[in-house]
N, C-alpha and C positions, 0 to 999 in steps of 0.2 A: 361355538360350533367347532374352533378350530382345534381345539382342545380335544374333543371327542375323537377329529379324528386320531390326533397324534399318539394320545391314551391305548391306542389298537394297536402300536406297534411293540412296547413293552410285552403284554400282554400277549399278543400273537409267539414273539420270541420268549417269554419267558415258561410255553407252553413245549415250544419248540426243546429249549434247556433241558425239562424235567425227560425227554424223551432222549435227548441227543446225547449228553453227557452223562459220566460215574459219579455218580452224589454218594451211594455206598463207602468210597476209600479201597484201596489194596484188602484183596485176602487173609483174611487172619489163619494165625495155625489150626486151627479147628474146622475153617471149611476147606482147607488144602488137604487135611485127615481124612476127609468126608468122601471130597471127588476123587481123592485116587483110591480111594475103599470102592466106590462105585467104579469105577476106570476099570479096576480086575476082575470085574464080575463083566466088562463088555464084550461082545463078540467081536468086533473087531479092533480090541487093544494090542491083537499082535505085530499089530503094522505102527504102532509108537512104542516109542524107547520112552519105559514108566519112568525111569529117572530123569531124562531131559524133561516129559511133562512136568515131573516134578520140583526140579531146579526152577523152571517158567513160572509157574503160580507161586513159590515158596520165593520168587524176586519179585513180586508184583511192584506195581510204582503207581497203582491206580490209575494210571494212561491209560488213554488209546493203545491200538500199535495195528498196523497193516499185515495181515500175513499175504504172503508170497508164495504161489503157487506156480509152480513148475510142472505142466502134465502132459502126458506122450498117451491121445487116445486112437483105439483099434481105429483104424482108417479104413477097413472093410467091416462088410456085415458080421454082426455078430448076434449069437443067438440070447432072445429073452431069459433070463432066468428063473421066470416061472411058465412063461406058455411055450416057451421055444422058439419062437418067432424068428425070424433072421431079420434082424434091423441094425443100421446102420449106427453106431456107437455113442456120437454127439446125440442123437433122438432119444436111446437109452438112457444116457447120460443125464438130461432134463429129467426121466422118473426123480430123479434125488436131488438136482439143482435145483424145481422150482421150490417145494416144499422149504428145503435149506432155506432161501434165498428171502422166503415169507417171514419165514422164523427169526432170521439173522435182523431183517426190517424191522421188526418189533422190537428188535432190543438195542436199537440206534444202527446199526451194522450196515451198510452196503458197499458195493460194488465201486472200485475205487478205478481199474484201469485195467481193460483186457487186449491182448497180443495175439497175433499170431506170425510163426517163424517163416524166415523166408528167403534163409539161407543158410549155410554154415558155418561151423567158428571163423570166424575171422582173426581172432588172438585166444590163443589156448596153449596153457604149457602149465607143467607141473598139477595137469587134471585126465592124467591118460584114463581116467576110469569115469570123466564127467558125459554121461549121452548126452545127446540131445532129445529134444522134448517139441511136441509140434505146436503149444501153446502158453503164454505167463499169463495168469491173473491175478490182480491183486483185489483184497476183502478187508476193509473196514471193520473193526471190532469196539464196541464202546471201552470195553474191559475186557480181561484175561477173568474176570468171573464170569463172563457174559458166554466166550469160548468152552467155558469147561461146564456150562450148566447144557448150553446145545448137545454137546457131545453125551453129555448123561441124558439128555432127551429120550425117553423110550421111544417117543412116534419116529425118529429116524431109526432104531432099530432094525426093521424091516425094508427102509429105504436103500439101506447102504451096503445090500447085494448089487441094485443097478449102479453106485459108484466100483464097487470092485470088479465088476463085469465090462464096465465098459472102458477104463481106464488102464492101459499097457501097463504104465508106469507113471509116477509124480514123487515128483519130494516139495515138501509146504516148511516156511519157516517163518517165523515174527518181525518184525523190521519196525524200527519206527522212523520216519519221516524226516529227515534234516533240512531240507529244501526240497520246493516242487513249485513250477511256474502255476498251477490249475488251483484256483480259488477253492476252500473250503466249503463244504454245506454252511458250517455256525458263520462265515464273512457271507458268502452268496445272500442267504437267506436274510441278513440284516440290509446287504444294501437294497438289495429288491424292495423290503420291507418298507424302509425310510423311502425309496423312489414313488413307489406305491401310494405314502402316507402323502408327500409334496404332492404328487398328482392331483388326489382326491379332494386338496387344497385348494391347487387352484383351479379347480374345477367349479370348486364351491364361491372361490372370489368372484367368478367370471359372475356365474348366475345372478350373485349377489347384486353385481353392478349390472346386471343389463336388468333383474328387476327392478332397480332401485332410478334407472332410466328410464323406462317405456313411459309414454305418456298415460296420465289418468285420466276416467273418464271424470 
């Protein structure tokens, strides 16, 4: 029995793997060819420098990495981009974060750490041209193919009028991780896993011994 249960923690994590992690490898030169062929055909590739895209996938490392968002949203009402509406920007805003945010889940991606500011520079120099921004988030990418196949996404297409609508201003960049006190999904989800597995252990010893006690008739 005890076997059965402990067989379910592999198993559960090794499901978890095929979902979490890049098994693919780093970008080859032929899909880097491909995305930024697709990249210049998108409506809104004027708001990325094609060469820094390009420089990023044409370095892949088959990593993770966190991009870093920087964003200053309209803090009064602003209007719909298709009905007109006057609504409030962060409300707008969700048109195109949930859908993203679905998207990004499926392909291992979430939501790693969000901010909001709540005060001024406190140490700034040599950034006379850096604003400030009324919110950081930071996003989870499995791979830098995973980033560039979203972006070629046609169903965002149409989304990413309410991102330019609702958004002042933003600048987003790649970062990857050198230390963070906040446990990982692939550690969380293992320890949980194995606590889970002892529990249902001895849950099973208990039974065992209290039937293996009762009196018989």
């Amino acid at each position: 029995m005890n076997w059965k249960i402990w067989i379910c923690v592999p198993i559960v994590y090794g499901f978890f793997s095929l979902w979490y992690f890049n098994w693919q490898g780093p970008l080859t030169q032929p899909e880097v060819e491909h995305f930024m062929a697709q990249f210049a055909q998108q409506e809104g590739s004027s708001h990325t420098d094609a060469a820094t895209l390009r420089a990023f996938l044409e370095q892949d490392d088959g990593k993770e990495f966190i991009m870093l968002n920087q964003v200053q949203i309209y803090g009064h009402d602003i209007a719909h981009p298709i009905s007109g509406e006057m609504i409030p920007g962060r409300k707008l805003l969700n048109n195109y974060f949930g859908p993203f945010a679905g998207a990004l889940f499926l392909r291992g991606g979430h939501p790693v750490f969000q901010a909001r500011t709540v005060g001024g520079f406190i140490d700034s120099w040599n950034a006379d041209d850096n604003l400030s921004f009324s919110g950081t988030a930071m996003m989870r990418y499995r791979s830098r193919r995973d980033i560039a196949e979203l972006v070629m996404d046609p169903m965002f297409a149409d989304g990413h009028i309410y991102k330019l609508a609702a958004i002042e201003r933003t600048i987003s960049y790649p970062t990857q991780i050198i230390m963070s006190a906040s446990m990982a999904p692939h550690i969380w989800l293992f320890v949980v896993l194995m606590l889970l597995a002892s529990l249902a252990q001895n849950i099973a010893l208990w039974r065992q011994r209290r039937n293996s006690s009762s009196p018989r008739a």
